[in-house]
ZADOTI-838437 format. One record per residue (C-alpha): residue number from 0; residue in one letter; x, y, z. Coordinates in steps of 0.2 Angstrom, whole numbers. Example, Ala and Ser with C-alpha at 12.3 -4.5 7.8 and 13.67 -1.06 7.14 Angstrom:
# residues 2
- 0, a, 62, -22, 39
- 1, s, 68, -5, 36
***
This chain:
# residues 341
- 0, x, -72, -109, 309
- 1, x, -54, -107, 304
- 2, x, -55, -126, 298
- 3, x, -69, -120, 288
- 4, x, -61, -104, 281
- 5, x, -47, -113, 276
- 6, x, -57, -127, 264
- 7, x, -67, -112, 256
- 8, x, -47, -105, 251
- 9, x, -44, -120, 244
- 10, x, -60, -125, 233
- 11, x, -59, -108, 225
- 12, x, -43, -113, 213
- 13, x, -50, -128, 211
- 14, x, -66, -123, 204
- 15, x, -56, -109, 193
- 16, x, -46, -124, 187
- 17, x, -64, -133, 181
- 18, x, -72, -120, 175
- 19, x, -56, -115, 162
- 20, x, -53, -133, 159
- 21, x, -68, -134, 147
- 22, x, -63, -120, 137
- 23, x, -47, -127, 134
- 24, x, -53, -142, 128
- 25, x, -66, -133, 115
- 26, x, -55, -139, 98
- 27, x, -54, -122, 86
- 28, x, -65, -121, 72
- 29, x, -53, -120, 54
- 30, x, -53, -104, 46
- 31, x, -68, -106, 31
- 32, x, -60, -100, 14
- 33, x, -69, -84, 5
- 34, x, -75, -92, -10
- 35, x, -85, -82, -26
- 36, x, -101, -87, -17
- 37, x, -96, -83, 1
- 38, x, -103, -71, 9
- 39, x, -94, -53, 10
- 40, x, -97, -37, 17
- 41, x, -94, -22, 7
- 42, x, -96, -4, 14
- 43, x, -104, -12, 30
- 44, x, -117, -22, 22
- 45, x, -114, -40, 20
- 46, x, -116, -46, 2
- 47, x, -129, -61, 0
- 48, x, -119, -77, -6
- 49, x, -118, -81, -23
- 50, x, -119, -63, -28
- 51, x, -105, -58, -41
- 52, x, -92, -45, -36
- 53, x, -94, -29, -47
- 54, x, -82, -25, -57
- 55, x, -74, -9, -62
- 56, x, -80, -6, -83
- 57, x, -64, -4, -91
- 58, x, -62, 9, -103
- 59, x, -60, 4, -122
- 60, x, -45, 5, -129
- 61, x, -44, 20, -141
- 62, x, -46, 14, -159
- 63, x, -34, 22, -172
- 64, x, -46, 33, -184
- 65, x, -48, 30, -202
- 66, x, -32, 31, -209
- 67, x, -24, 28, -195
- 68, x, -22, 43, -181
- 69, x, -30, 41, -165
- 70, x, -43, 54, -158
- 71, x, -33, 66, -146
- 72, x, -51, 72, -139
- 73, x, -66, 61, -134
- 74, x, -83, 71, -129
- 75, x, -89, 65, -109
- 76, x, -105, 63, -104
- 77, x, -110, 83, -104
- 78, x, -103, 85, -123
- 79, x, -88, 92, -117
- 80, x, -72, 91, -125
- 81, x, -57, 81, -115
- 82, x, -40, 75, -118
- 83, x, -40, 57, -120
- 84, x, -24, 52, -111
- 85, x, -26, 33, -117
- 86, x, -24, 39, -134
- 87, x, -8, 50, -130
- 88, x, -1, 35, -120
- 89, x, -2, 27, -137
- 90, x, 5, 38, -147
- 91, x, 20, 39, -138
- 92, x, 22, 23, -133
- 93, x, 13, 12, -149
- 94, x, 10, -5, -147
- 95, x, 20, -18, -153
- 96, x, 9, -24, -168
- 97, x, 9, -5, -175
- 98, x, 27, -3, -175
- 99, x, 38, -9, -189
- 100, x, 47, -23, -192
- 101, x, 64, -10, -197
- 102, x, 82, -13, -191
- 103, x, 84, -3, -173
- 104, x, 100, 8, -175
- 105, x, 111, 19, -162
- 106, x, 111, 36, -162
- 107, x, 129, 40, -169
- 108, x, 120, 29, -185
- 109, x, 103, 40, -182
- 110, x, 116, 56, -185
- 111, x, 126, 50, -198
- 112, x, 109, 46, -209
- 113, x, 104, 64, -206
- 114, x, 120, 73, -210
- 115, x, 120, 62, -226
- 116, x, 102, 67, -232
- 117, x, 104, 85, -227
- 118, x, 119, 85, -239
- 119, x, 108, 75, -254
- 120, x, 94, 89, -251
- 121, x, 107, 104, -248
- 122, x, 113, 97, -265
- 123, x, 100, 97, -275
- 124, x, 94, 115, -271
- 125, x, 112, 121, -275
- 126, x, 111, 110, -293
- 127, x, 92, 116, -295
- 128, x, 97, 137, -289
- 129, x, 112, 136, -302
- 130, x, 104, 128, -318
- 131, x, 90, 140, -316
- 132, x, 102, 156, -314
- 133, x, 110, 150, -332
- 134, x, 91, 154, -338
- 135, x, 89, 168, -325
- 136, x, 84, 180, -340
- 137, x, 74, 167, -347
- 138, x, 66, 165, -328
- 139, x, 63, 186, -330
- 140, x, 53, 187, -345
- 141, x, 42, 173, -341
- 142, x, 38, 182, -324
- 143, x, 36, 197, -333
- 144, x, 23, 192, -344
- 145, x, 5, 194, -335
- 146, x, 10, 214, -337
- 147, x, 17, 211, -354
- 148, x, 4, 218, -363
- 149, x, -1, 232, -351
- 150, x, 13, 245, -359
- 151, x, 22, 243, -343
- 152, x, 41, 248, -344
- 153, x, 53, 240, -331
- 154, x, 69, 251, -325
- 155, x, 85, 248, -316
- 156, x, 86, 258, -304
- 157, x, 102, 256, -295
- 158, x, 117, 249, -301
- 159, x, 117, 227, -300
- 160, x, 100, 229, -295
- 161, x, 96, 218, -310
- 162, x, 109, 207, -306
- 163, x, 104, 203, -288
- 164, x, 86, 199, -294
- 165, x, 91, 187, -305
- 166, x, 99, 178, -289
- 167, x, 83, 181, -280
- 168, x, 73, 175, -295
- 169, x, 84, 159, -297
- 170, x, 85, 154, -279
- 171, x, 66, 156, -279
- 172, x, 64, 143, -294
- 173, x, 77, 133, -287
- 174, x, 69, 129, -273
- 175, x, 54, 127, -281
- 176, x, 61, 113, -290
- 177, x, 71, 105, -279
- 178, x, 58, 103, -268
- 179, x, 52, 85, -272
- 180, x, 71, 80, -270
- 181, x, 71, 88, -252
- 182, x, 53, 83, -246
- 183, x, 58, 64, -251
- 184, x, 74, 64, -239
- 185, x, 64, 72, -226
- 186, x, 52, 58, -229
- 187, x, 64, 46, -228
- 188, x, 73, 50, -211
- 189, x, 56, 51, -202
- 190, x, 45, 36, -208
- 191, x, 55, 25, -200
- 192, x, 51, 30, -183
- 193, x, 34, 31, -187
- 194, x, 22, 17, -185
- 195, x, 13, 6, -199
- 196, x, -3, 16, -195
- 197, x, 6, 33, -199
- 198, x, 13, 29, -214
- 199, x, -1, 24, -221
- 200, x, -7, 40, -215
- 201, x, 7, 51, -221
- 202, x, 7, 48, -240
- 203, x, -10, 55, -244
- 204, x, -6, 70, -233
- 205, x, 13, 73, -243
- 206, x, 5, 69, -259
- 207, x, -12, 83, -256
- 208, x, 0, 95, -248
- 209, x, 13, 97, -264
- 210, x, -3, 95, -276
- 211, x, -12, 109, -270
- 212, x, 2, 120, -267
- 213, x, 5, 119, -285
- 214, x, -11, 123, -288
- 215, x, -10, 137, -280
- 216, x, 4, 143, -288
- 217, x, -3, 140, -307
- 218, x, -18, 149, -300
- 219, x, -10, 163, -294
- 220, x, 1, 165, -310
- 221, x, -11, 163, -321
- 222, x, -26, 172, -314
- 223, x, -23, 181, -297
- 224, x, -6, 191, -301
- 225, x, -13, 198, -320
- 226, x, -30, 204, -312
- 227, x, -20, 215, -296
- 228, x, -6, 218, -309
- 229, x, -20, 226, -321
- 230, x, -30, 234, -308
- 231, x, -14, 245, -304
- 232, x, -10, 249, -324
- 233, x, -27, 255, -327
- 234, x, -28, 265, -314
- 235, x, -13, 275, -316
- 236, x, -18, 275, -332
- 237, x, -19, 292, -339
- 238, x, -10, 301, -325
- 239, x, 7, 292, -323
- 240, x, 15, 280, -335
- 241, x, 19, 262, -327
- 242, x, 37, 264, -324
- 243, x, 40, 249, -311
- 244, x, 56, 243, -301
- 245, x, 61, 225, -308
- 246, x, 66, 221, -287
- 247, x, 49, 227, -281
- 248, x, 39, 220, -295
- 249, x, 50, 203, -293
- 250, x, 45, 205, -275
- 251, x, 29, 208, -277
- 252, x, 23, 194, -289
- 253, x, 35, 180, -279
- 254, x, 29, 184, -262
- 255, x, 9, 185, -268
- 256, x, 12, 168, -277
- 257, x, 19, 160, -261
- 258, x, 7, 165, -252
- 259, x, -7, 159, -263
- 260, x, 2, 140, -263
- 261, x, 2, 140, -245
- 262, x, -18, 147, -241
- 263, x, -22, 132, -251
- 264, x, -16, 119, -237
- 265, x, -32, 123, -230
- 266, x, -41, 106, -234
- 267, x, -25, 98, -227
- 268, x, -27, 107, -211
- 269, x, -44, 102, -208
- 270, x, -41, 86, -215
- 271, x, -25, 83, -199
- 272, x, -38, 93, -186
- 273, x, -53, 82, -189
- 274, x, -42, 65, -190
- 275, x, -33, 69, -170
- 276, x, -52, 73, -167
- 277, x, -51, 91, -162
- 278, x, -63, 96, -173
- 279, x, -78, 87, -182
- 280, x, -88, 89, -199
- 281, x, -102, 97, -192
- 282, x, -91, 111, -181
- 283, x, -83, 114, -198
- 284, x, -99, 116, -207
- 285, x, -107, 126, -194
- 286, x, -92, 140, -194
- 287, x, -95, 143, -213
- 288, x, -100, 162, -208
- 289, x, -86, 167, -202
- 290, x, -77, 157, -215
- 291, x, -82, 170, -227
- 292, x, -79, 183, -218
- 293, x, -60, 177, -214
- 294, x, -56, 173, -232
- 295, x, -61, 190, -238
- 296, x, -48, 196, -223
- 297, x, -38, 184, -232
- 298, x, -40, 188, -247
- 299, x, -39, 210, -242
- 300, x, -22, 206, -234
- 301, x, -13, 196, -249
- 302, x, -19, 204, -263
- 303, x, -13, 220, -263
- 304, x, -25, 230, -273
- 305, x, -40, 238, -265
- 306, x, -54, 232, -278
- 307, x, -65, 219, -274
- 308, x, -65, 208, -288
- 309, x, -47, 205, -287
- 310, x, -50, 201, -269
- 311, x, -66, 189, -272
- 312, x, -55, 179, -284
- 313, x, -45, 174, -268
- 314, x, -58, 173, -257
- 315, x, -71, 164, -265
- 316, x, -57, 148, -270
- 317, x, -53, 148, -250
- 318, x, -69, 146, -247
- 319, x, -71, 131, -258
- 320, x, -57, 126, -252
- 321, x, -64, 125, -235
- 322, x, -78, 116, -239
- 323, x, -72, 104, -250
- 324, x, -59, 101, -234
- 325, x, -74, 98, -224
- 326, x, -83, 86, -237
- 327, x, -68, 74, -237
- 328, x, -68, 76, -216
- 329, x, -86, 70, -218
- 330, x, -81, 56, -230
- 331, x, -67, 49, -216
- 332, x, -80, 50, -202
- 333, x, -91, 40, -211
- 334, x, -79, 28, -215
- 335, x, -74, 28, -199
- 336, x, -92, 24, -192
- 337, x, -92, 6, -198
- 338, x, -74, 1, -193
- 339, x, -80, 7, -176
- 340, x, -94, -1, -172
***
């Protein structure tokens, strides 16, 4: 019995040994290598060989609109508004193609090029300012003249009071003159850090912008300023006799004429709003209600008499001035169209 114990102790190891010597003898099958046709399991589901991965659609890269300015905005898929941050990435950091094949400078060189064309523009205002205070009385009577018929008298009403006006009259006209002169060296500090894109962008915008603002002053001397100017003399007319303080009058007609020029950059806002894509043609045409109703606000606020023809003679060119704005953002959407598709 104990002979017998003892050869069942010994067998055990022996058959542990053979039963775990054919699993170490099994060679290991090689790793297979996951090809484009292997099969993979995504999401717990295995994927059928040969079945193409699925990629992630890549967003298009923003195209520069006509004329050069990218779209800030893009609609999404509920016709709502977003920032395009591709587009700003762009505009801050252009690619290499779009920027300009210019000299790279340091910023002591950067400095020195500004001090100099602030002292060519600072220059030409102070040459500009003094040559029209030598024909400051000159300056005077030609301001004078849409009331120079009217019978009104001008006084002097404290002492140099004539004297300073002719400075503010010059300075005024100076300015006015010199500002070609002081646009161009702004001009030429900024364009080149700008890229080829935006300057083909920049000069139709510079050159709209001083045209209209000329405009608007021709306009205002020669038909706004007379009809509120005339509006006040006949309706004092027969009470009071027109006699009028040449610093307020001066006031009066510089300030109304400036502020004409500068209502007519309307077109060139819309025309910078609808290339960076915040507003379109049609948002433009379908606000032409309260258009109307803002010029003649306008138009209440800067012309200073209370009748309403010297205030439709305002309003009614904003309002075409508007639209027109809009016809042109039409006309660059439409070109647009093509080069985008």
């Amino acid at each position: 019995m104990q002979l017998a114990r003892a050869a069942a102790r010994a067998a055990r190891p022996a058959a542990a040994a053979a039963a775990a010597a054919p699993a170490r003898a099994r060679p290991a099958l090689p790793a297979r290598r996951r090809g484009p046709g292997a099969a993979r399991a995504v999401d717990g589901e295995e994927q059928q060989p040969g079945a193409a991965l699925e990629r992630q659609p890549q967003q298009p890269q923003q195209q520069p609109a006509a004329g050069g300015v990218p779209s800030l905005l893009r609609s999404n898929d509920e016709g709502q508004f977003e920032v395009d941050r591709g587009a700003i990435e762009n505009f801050l950091r252009p690619p290499a193609e779009e920027l300009p094949d210019d000299i790279e400078m340091p910023i002591w060189d950067h400095l020195e090029e500004l001090r100099e064309r602030v002292l060519v523009a600072a220059l030409a205002a102070a040459v500009a300012i003094g040559g029209c205070f030598c024909f400051s009385k000159e300056l005077v009577l030609f301001l004078e003249a849409p009331v120079a018929d009217a019978g009104v008298r001008f006084l002097q009403l404290s002492p140099g009071e004539f004297f300073f006006t002719t400075f503010k009259v010059a300075g005024y006209s100076g300015l006015l003159l010199a500002a070609p002169t002081m646009l161009y060296e702004v001009i030429a500090y900024v364009v080149p850090g700008l890229t080829k894109s935006e300057r083909r962008f920049l000069a139709p915008i510079v050159f709209g912008s001083s045209i209209l603002f000329y405009v608007g002053l021709v306009f205002s001397y020669e038909i706004l300023t007379p009809a509120a100017l005339n509006f006040f003399v006949s309706y004092a007319e027969g009470a009071v006799e027109s006699l009028w303080s040449i610093d307020q009058y001066f006031t009066f007609v510089l300030v109304l004429m400036l502020s004409t020029g500068l209502s007519f950059q309307v077109p060139i806002i819309q025309v910078l709003l609808g290339q960076l894509g915040i507003v379109s043609s049609g948002q433009m045409f379908g606000l032409w209600r309260y258009v109307v109703v803002g010029s003649t606000v306008v138009a209440a606020v800067l012309t200073p008499s209370t009748d309403p023809f010297t205030q439709a003679l305002l309003a009614i060119p904003l309002v075409g001035l508007y639209m027109g704005g809009a016809a042109v953002v039409r006309l660059l959407e439409q070109r647009r169209a093509p080069a985008g598709a």
